[in-house]
C-alpha positions in Angstrom: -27.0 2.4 74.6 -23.3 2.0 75.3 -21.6 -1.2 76.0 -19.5 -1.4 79.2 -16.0 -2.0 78.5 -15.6 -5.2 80.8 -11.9 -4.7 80.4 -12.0 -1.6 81.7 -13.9 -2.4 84.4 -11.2 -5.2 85.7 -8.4 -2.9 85.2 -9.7 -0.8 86.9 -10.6 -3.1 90.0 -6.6 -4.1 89.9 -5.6 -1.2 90.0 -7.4 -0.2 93.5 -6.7 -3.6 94.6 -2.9 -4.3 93.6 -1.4 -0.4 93.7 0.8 0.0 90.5 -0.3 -3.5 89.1 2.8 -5.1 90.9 1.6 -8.1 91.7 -0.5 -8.4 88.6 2.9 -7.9 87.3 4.6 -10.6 88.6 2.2 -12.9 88.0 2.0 -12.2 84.3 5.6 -13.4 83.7 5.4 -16.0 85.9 2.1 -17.3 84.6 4.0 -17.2 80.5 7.0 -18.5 82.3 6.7 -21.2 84.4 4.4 -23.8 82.4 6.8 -22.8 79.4 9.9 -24.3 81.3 8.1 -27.4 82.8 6.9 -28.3 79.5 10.5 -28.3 78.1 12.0 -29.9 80.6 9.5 -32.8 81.4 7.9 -32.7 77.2 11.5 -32.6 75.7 14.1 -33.5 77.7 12.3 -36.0 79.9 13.9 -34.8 83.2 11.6 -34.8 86.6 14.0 -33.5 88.1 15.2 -30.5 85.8 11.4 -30.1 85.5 10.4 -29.2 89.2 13.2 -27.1 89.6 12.7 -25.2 86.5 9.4 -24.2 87.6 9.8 -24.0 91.4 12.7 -21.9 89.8 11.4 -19.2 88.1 8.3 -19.5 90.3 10.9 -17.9 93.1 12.9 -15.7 90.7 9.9 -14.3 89.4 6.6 -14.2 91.6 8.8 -13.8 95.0 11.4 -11.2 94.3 11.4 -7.6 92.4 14.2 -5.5 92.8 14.5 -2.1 92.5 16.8 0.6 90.8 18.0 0.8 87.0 17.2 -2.5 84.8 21.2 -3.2 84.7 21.0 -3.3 88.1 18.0 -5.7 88.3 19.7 -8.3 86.3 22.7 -8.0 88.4 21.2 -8.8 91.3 19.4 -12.0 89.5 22.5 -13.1 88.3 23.8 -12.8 92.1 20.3 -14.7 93.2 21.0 -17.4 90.9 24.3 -18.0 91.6 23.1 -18.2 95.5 20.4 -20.8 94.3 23.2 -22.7 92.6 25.0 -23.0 95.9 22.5 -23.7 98.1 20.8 -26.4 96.1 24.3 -28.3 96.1 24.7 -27.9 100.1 20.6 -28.7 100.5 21.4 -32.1 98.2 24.7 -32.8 100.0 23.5 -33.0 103.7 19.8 -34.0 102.8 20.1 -38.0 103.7 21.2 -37.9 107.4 18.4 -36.2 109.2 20.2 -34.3 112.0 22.7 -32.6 109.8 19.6 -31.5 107.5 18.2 -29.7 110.3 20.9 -28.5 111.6 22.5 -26.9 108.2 18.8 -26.0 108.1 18.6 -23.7 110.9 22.2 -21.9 110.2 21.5 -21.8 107.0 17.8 -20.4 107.3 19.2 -18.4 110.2 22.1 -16.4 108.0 19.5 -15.9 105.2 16.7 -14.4 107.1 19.4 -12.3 109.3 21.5 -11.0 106.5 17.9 -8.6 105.7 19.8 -6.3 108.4 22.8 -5.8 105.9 21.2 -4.4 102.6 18.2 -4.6 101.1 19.1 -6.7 98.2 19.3 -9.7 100.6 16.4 -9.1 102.8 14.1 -8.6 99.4 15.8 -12.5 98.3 15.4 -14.1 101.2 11.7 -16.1 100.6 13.3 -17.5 97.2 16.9 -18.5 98.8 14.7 -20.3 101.5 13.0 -21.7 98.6 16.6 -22.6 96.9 17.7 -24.8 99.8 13.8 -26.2 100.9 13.4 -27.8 97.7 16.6 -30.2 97.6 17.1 -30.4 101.4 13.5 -32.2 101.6 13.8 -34.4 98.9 17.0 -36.8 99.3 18.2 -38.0 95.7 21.6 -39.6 94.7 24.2 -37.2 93.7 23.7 -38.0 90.4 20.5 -35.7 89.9 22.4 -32.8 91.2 23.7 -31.6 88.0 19.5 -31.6 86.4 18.5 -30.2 89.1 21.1 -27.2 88.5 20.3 -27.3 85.0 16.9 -26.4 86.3 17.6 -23.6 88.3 20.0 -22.3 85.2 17.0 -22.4 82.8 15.4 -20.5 85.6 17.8 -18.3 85.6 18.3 -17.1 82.2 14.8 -17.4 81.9 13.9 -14.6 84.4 16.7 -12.5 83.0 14.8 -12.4 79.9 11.6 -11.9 81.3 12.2 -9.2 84.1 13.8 -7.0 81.2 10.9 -7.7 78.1 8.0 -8.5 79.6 6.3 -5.5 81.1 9.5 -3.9 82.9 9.0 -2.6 86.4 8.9 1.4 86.6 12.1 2.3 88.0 10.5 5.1 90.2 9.9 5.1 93.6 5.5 5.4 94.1 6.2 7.7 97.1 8.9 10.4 94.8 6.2 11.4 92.6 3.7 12.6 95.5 6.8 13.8 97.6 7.6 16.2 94.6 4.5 17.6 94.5 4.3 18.7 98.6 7.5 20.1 97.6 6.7 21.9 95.3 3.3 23.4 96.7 5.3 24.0 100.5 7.5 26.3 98.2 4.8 28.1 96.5 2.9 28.8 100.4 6.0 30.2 101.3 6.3 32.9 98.6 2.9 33.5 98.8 3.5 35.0 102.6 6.8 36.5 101.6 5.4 38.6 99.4 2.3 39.3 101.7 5.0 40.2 104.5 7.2 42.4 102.1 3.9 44.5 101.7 4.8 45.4 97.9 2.6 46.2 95.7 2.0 42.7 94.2 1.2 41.8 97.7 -1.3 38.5 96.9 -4.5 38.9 98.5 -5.6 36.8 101.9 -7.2 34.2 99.8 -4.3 33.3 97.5 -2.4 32.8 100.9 -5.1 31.1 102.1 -5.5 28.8 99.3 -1.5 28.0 98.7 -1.9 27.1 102.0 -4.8 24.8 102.0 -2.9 23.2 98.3 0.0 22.7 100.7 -2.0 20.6 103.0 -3.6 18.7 100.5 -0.5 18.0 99.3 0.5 16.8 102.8 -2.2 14.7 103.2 -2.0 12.6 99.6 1.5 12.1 100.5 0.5 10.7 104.1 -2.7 8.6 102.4 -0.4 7.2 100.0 2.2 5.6 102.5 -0.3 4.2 104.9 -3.0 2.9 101.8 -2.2 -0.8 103.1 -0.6 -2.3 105.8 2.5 -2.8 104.3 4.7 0.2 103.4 4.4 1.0 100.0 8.2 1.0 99.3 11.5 -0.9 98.9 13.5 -1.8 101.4 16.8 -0.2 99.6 18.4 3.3 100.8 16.6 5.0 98.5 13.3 4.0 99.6 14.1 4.2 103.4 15.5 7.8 102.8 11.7 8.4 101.1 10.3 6.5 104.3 12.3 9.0 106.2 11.1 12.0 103.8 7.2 11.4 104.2 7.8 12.3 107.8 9.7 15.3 107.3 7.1 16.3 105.2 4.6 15.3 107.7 6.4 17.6 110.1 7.5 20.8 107.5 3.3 20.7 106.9 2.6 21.0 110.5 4.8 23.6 110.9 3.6 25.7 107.9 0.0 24.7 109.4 1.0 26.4 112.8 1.6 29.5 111.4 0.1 32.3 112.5 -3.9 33.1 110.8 -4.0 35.4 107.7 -4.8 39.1 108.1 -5.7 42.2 106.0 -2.9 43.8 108.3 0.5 41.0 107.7 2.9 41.3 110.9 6.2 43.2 110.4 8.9 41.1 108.9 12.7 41.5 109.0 14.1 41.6 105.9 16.8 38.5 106.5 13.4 36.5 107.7 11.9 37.1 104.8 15.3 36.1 102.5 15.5 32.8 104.7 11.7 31.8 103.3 12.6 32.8 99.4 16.1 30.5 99.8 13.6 28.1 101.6 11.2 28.2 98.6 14.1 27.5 95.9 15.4 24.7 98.1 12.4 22.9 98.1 11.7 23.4 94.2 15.2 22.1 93.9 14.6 18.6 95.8 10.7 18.6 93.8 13.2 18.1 90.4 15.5 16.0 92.2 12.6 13.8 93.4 11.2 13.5 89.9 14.3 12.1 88.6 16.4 10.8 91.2 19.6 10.1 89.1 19.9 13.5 87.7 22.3 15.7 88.8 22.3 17.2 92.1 24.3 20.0 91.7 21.2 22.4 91.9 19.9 21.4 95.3 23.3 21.5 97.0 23.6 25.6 95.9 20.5 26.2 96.9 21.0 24.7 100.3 24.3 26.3 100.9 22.7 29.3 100.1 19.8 28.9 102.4 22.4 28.5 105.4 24.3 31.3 104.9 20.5 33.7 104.7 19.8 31.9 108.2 23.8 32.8 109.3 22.5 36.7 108.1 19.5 36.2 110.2 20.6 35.3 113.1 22.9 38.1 113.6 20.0 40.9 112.3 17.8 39.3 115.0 19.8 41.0 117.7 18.6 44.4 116.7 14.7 43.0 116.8 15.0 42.0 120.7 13.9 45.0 122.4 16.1 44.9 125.5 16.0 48.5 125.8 12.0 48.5 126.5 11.1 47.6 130.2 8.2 44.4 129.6 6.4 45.8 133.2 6.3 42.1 133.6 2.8 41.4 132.1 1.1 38.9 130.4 0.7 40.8 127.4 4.5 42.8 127.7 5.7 39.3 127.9 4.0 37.9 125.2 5.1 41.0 122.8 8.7 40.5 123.9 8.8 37.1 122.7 6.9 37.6 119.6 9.7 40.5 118.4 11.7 37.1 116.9 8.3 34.7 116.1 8.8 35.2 112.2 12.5 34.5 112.7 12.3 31.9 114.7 9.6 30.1 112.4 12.2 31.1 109.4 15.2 29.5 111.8 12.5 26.3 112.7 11.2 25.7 108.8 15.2 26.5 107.7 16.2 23.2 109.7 13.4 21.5 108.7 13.9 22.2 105.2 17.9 21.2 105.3 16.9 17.9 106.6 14.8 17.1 103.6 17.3 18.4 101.4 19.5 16.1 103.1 17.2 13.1 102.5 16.7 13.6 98.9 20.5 14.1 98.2 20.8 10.9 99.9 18.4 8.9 97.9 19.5 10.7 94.4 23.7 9.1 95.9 21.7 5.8 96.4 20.6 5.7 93.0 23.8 6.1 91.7 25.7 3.6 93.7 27.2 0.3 92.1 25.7 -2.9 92.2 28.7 -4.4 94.9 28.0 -1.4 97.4 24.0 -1.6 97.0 24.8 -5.9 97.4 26.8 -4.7 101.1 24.2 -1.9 101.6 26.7 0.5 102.0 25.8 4.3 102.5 26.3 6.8 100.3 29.3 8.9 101.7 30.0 6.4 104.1 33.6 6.4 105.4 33.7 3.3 106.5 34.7 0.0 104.4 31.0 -1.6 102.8 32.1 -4.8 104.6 32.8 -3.3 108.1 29.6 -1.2 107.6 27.5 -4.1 107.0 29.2 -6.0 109.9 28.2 -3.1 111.7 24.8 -3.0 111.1 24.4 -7.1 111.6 26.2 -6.5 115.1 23.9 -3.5 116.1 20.5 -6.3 115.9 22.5 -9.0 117.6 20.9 -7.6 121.0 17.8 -8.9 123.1 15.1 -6.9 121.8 15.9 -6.5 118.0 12.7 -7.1 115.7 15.4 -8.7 113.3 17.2 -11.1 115.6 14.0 -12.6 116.9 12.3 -12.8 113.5 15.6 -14.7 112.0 15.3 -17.1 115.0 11.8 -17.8 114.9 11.8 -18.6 111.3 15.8 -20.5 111.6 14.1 -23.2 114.3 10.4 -23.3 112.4 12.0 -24.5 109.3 14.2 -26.9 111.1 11.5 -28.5 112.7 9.7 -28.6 110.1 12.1 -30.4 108.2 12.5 -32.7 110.7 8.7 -33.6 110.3 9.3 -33.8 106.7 11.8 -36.4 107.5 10.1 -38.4 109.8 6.9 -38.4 108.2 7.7 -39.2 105.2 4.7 -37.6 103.5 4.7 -37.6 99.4 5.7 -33.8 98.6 7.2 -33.3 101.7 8.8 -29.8 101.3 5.2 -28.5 101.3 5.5 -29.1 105.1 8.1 -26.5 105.2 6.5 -24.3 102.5 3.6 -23.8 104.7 5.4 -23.0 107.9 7.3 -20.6 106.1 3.8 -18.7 104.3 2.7 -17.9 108.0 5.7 -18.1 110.4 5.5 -14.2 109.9 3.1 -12.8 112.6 2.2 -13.0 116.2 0.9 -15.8 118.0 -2.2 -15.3 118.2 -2.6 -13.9 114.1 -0.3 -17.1 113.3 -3.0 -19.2 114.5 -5.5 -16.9 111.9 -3.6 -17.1 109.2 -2.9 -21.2 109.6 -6.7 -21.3 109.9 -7.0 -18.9 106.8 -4.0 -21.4 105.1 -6.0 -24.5 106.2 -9.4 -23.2 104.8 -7.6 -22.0 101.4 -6.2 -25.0 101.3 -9.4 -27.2 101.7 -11.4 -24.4 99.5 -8.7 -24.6 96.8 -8.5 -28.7 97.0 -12.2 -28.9 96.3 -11.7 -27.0 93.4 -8.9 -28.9 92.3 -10.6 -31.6 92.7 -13.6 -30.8 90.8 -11.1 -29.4 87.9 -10.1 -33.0 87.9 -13.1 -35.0 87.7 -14.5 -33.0 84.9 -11.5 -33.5 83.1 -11.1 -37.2 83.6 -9.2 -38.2 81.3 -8.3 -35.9 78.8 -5.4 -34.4 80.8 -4.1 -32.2 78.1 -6.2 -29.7 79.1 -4.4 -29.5 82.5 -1.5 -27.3 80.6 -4.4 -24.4 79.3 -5.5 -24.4 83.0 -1.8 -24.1 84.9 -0.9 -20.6 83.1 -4.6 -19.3 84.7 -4.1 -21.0 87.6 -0.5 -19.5 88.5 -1.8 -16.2 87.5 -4.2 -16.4 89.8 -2.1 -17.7 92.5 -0.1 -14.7 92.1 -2.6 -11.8 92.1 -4.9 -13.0 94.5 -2.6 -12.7 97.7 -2.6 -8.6 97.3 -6.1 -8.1 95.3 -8.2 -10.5 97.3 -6.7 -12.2 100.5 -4.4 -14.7 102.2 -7.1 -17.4 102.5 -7.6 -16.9 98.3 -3.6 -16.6 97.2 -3.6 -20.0 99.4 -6.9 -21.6 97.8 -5.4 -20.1 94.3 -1.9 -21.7 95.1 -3.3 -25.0 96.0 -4.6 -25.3 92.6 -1.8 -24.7 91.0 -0.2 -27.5 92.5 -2.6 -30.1 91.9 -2.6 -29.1 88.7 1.3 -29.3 88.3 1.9 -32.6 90.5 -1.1 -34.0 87.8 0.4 -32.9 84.2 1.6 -36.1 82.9 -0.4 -38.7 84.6 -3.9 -39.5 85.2 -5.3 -36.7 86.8 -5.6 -38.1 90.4 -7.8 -36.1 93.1 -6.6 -37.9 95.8 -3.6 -35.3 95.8 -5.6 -32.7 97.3 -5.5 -34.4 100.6 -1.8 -35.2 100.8 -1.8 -31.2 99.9 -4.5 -30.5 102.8 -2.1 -32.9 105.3 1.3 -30.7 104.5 0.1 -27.6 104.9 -1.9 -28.7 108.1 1.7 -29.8 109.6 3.4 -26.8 108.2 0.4 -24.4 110.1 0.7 -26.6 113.2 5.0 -26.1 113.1 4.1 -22.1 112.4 1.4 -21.5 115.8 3.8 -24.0 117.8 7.0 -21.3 117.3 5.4 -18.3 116.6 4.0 -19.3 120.9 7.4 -19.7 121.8 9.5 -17.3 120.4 6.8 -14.1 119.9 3.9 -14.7 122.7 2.8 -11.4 121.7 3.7 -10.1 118.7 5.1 -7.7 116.7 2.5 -4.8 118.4 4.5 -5.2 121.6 7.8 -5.1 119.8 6.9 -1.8 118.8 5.4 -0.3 122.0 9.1 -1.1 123.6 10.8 0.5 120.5 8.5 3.7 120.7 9.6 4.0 124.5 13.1 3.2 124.1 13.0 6.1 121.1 11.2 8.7 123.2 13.6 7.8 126.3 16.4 8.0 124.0 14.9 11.1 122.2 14.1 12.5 125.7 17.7 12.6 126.9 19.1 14.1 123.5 16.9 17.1 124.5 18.3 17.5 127.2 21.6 16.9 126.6 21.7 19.3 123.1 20.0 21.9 126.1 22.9 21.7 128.6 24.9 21.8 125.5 23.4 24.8 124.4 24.0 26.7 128.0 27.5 25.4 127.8 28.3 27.0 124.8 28.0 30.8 126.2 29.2 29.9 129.7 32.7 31.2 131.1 34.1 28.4 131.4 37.4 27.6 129.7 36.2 24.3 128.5 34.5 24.3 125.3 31.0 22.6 125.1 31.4 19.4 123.4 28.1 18.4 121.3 26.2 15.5 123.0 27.6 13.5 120.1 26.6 9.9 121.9 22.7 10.6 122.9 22.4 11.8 119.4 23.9 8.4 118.4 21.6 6.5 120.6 18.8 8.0 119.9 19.3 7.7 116.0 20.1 4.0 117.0 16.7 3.6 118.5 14.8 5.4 115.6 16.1 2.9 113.2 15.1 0.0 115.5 12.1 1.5 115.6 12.2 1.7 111.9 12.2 -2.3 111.9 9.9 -3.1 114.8 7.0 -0.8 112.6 7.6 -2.3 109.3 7.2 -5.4 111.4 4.3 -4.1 113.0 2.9 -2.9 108.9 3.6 -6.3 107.7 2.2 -8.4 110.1 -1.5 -9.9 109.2 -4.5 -9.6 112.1 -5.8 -6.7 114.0 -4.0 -4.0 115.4 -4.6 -2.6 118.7 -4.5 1.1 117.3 -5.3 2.5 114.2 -3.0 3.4 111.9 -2.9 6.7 111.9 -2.3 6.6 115.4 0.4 4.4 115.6 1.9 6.6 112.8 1.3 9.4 114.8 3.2 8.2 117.5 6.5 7.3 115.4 5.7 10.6 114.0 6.9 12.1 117.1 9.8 10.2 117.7 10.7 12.2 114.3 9.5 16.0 115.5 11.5 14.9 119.1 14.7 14.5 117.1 14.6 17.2 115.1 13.8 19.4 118.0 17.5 18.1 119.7 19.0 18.5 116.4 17.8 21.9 115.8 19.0 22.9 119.1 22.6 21.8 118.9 22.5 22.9 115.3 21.9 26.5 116.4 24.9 26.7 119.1 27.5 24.9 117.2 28.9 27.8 115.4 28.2 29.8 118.3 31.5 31.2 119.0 31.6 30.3 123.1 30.8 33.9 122.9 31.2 33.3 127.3 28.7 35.1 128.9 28.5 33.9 131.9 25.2 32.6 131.8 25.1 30.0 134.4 24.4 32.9 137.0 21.3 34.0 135.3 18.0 33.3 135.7 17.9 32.2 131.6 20.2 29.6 132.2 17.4 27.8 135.1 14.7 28.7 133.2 15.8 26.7 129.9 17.0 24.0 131.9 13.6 24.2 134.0 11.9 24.0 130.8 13.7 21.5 129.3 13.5 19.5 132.6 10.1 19.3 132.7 9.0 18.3 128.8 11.7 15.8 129.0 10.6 14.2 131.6 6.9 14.1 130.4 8.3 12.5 127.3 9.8 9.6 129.6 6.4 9.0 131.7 5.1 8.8 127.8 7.7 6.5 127.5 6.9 4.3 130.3 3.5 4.5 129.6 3.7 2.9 126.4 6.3 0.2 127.6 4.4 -1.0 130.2 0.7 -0.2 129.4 -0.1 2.6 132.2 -1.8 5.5 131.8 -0.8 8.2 129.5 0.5 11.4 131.5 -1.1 14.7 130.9 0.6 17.3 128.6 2.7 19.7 130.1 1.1 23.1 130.7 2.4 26.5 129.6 4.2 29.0 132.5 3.2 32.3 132.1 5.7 33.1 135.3 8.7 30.9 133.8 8.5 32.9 130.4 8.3 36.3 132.6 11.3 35.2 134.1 13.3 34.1 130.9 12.7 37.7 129.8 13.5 39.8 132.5 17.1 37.5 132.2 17.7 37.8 129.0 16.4 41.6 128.9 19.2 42.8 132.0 21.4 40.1 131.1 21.9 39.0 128.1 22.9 42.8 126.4 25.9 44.4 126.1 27.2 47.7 127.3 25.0 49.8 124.8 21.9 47.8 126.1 21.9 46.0 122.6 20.3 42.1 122.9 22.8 39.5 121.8 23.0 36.9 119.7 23.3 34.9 123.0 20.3 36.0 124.1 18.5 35.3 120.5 19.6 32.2 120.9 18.1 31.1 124.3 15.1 33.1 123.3 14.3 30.3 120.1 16.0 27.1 122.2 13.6 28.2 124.1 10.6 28.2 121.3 12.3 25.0 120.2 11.6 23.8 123.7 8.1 24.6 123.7 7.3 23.1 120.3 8.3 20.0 121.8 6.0 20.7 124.3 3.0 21.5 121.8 3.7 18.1 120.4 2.9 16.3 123.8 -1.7 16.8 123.1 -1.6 14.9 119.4 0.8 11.8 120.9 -1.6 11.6 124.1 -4.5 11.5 121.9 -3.2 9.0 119.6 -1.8 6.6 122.4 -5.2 7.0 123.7 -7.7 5.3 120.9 -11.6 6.3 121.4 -14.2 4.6 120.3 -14.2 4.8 115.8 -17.1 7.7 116.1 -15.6 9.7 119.0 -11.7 9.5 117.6 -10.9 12.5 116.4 -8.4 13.7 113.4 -5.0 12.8 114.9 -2.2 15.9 114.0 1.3 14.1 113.8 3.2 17.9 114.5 1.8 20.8 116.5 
């Protein structure tokens, strides 16, 4: 009988706990690490001092932080976090004897670390271990004369994570979301020459059933991609450009899979296709196979995908103009249903072409961002400048700091709830007087990062690891008694622990794990002494009590109502770009001597509002406790925001090269009817808006008009021709802003049901596209 590999069987348990073994990871090194430092420092060079900050040092440097991008540009950036610890453990020693100016360089300085996030990602993934940095010396006042062992500390910290980071099990330098991202890629471009051949009607025409199945691969596809972004509550990315352009790229392809979805059912008898349609889907195949070998390897070159996406906008340039010869103006519609519906469906496979052709251009766009991101030095990743940004990184990132210095930014009240929780928890440190008193601050800073109400969980959770962790302590430290060697076999398990336990187990177990680590480490060297564990259970208890006490002031309700007001202020926002890229597009063909300007500022605004959104959700991921929705609902919703866009930017997209071809089209009855349409789905998407804002009901989706349609055809049928009765390309034009329109419109159903949540049995499968 075979013997279970035990091994196996662990790995295997990390590996569905801790996706891509990153914490496990961290923890490894830091377990080899840490006890190695504090055993030179306090075993050999008899220094206290040097001793706590070398472990407390690479405890920070290596358990807290793990940057992303090439392994040259991982040790940069720990060079630049160790040079930040060396400055802020000087001004944390200098002003740590007076009291008030403690707290007060506490609070700027916890303020600018917390807020700097905003500028680059670099920073906001550093901020825990520069807290740490300046928590550490600014609680514990000691003459000047310690300062240079306490940076000698740090600097074997230092040089000691440099080492580890790049030997000791290096971090994959791949993003987990490229790999999955390639493959919908890649099986979107194999559905889409699977119908083009079925529509050329050749003779190696595949059958229904290969369509059918490239399809349903397709979706799969879609789905792994989706189930791998929302596996846990936190995102399952970086915060660098690269990763938020993959953030971005998930709901493209969210969006791309809807609309290949959408497409009309397989037949034995495929619809008639123009030619230039069916050229627009084989450049949109290569385009897509292009960004799947981009997305494998981000730093190669991207030569390749900016061809095949120049080429792909010059076949939809070809197919516009042959869409004018599809319209049949000529043929009286006798103004029924059916006649209607026929009319409009002349230009449904161009149009779907024209909608997937945008679509697609946008992800190419992504992935040629990410691939620039990648290749960007270590000064303009530090600045978190753009790639192809025009502007100077510095006046970029000053920018991007001023753009969250406003009321309702996620960021702003984050870095000010956190700024006065550490100050007054400092100023309890100082007061009290307690033995180990940066702990105080160590545990307001563990929870000061959800709502109210969760805060108060997870100080419970913090207290209970706590007391679960001291008993164990405890224990550990009567059975050893007196033989106290054996506390240095324990600490290496003990840290491990500590550091996989927080993403494999739970909070209440990384606390309970952690607690024994430092009884362990305060013991080492003396007679183990249990009474520890309840100055440990008394600091965390104040540092809880500092986190609720905030948390109530600054964030009564949490980061689940930070996002509500960012989804309405992006559908309002989203809402008026519609509207504005419609009047744009009737502007464009009207007699007027004026040309239509682009409505460059509501597209501004409303990509403003999707990147605060952007925040308030990974706020709203982050944050421990229930959520009101599920989700997949609450992606759903943000979802939208996306396919609201990207409607807008379609539409001005499609007139900007129009030519102001002057039609006069303000005195027809297309002109009302798009702006009747438009009227009327923007204005849904504000009650939406509203609704979500301020907790009222959820308005009902906008209905089709059979008569509006009738009337935009008999316009653009006696209108919209020239003098040989030929449609055009005006009237091609209003004909898809008009299908452009009513995708919006088809997108109203999936975001009512998912701002609606039903009962777990009753909910059903929420669609984030139409």
């Amino acid at each position: 009988m075979p013997v279970p590999n035990r091994n196996a069987g662990v790995l295997a348990w990390l590996r569905g706990h801790d996706p891509g073994l990153a914490a496990t990871r961290r923890a490894g090194r830091t377990a080899l690490v840490m006890p190695a430092l504090f055993a030179l420092c306090s075993e050999v060079f008899h220094s206290p001092a040097m001793a706590s900050f070398a472990a407390f040092g690479s405890f920070a440097m290596l358990l807290l932080v793990e940057f992303t991008g090439t392994m040259v540009q991982r040790l940069r950036a720990h060079l630049g976090l160790a040079a930040a610890w060396a400055v802020l453990i000087c001004l944390g020693t200098l002003v740590s004897h007076r009291t008030w100016l403690a707290v007060s360089v506490t609070v700027v300085v916890s303020f600018l670390v917390l807020f700097s996030g905003v500028v680059s990602s670099v920073l906001a993934g550093s901020a825990t271990s520069l807290l740490l940095a300046f928590v550490l010396p600014v609680t514990n006042p000691v003459p000047l004369s310690q300062l240079p062992d306490r940076l000698a500390g740090a600097a074997l910290a230092a040089a000691a994570a440099l080492l580890a980071v790049s030997l000791l099990w290096p971090r994959p330098s791949a993003d987990p979301l490229s790999r999955p991202a390639a493959r919908v890629c890649r099986a979107a471009a194999t559905q889409l020459r699977a119908e083009t051949a079925r529509l050329a009607r050749g003779r190696d025409t595949p059958a229904t059933s290969q369509c059918r199945a490239a399809a349903e691969r397709a979706a799969s596809a879609a789905a792994d991609l989706r189930q791998a972004f929302d596996a846990t509550p936190y995102r399952p990315t970086g915060l660098s450009t690269t990763s938020r352009a993959l953030v971005r790229l998930v709901d493209e392809l969210t969006w791309l899979a809807g609309i290949l979805a959408d497409a009309p059912s397989y037949t034995d008898d495929p619809p008639v296709c123009d030619p230039a349609a069916r050229a627009v889907r084989s450049a949109l195949a290569e385009v897509l196979d292009r960004a799947a070998e981009l997305l494998d390897n981000l730093r190669t070159d991207p030569g390749r995908l900016r061809l095949a996406s120049a080429a792909l906008r010059v076949a939809m340039t070809d197919m516009e103009h042959s869409s004018t010869d599809l319209l049949p103006v000529q043929r009286p519609t006798g103004g029924t249903q059916p006649e209607v519906q026929a009319f409009v469906a002349a230009l449904d496979l161009s149009f779907r072409a024209q909608e997937l052709g945008f679509a697609v251009l946008q992800i190419a766009g992504n992935v040629h961002l990410a691939a620039a991101a990648e290749r960007r030095s270590w000064p303009e990743r530090l600045l978190g400048r753009e790639p192809g940004a025009l502007t100077d990184p510095l006046v970029a990132a000053r920018e991007r700091a001023k753009a969250h210095l406003e009321p309702h930014s996620v960021w702003l009240h984050n870095s000010l709830r956190g700024a006065v929780g550490l100050g007054i928890a400092v100023t309890l440190a100082d007061v009290t007087g307690v033995q180990h008193s940066f702990w105080i601050v160590l545990g307001t800073l563990s929870v000061l990062r959800s709502n109210a109400l969760s805060t108060g969980q997870n100080a419970m959770r913090a207290v209970l690891g706590t007391v679960v962790g001291s008993i164990v302590g405890a224990g550990l430290l009567l059975l050893i008694g007196h033989h106290g060697t054996l506390l240095w076999f324990l600490l290496p398990l003990a840290i491990l622990l500590a550091g996989i336990a927080p993403a494999a187990i739970s909070f209440t177990a990384g606390q309970a794990a952690f607690t024994v680590t430092l009884v362990v480490l305060f013991n080492i060297g003396h007679n183990p002494d249990w009474h520890i564990v309840l100055l440990r259970i008394q600091d965390i208890a104040l540092g809880c009590g500092v986190s609720v006490l905030v948390a109530l002031f600054f964030w009564p309700r949490g980061a689940d109502t930070a996002v509500d007001r960012a989804l309405a202020d992006a559908y309002n926002d989203s809402a008026r770009y519609l509207a504005g890229a419609v009047e744009y597009a009737v502007g464009c063909c009207t007699a007027s001597p004026e040309p239509a300007s682009p409505p460059l500022q509501e597209g501004h605004e409303a990509a403003a509002s999707a990147r605060r959104l952007d925040d308030a959700f990974r706020s709203y991921l982050a944050e421990r406790g229930s959520k009101p929705l599920p989700l997949a609902n609450m992606t759903a919703l943000v979802t939208g925001v996306v396919g609201l866009r990207l409607a807008a930017d379609a539409v001005v997209s499609l007139w900007r090269n129009s030519g102001q071809e002057r039609t006069e089209v303000e005195r027809t009855d297309a002109r009302l009817e798009i702006l009747g349409a438009t009227t009327r789905v923007a204005n849904w998407y504000r009650d939406l808006a509203a609704g979500l804002n301020l907790g009222t009901g959820m308005p009902d989706p906008v209905q089709p008009d059979p008569a509006a349609t009738a009337r935009l055809v008999e316009s653009v049928r006696h209108e919209l021709s020239d003098e040989r009765g030929q449609a055009t390309a005006t009237a091609v034009r209003i004909i898809w802003t008009g299908d452009h329109i009513d995708v919006a419109r088809r997108l109203q159903p999936s975001l009512v049901a998912a701002a609606r949540p039903r009962a777990p049995s009753d909910r059903p499968a929420v669609r984030a596209c139409p």
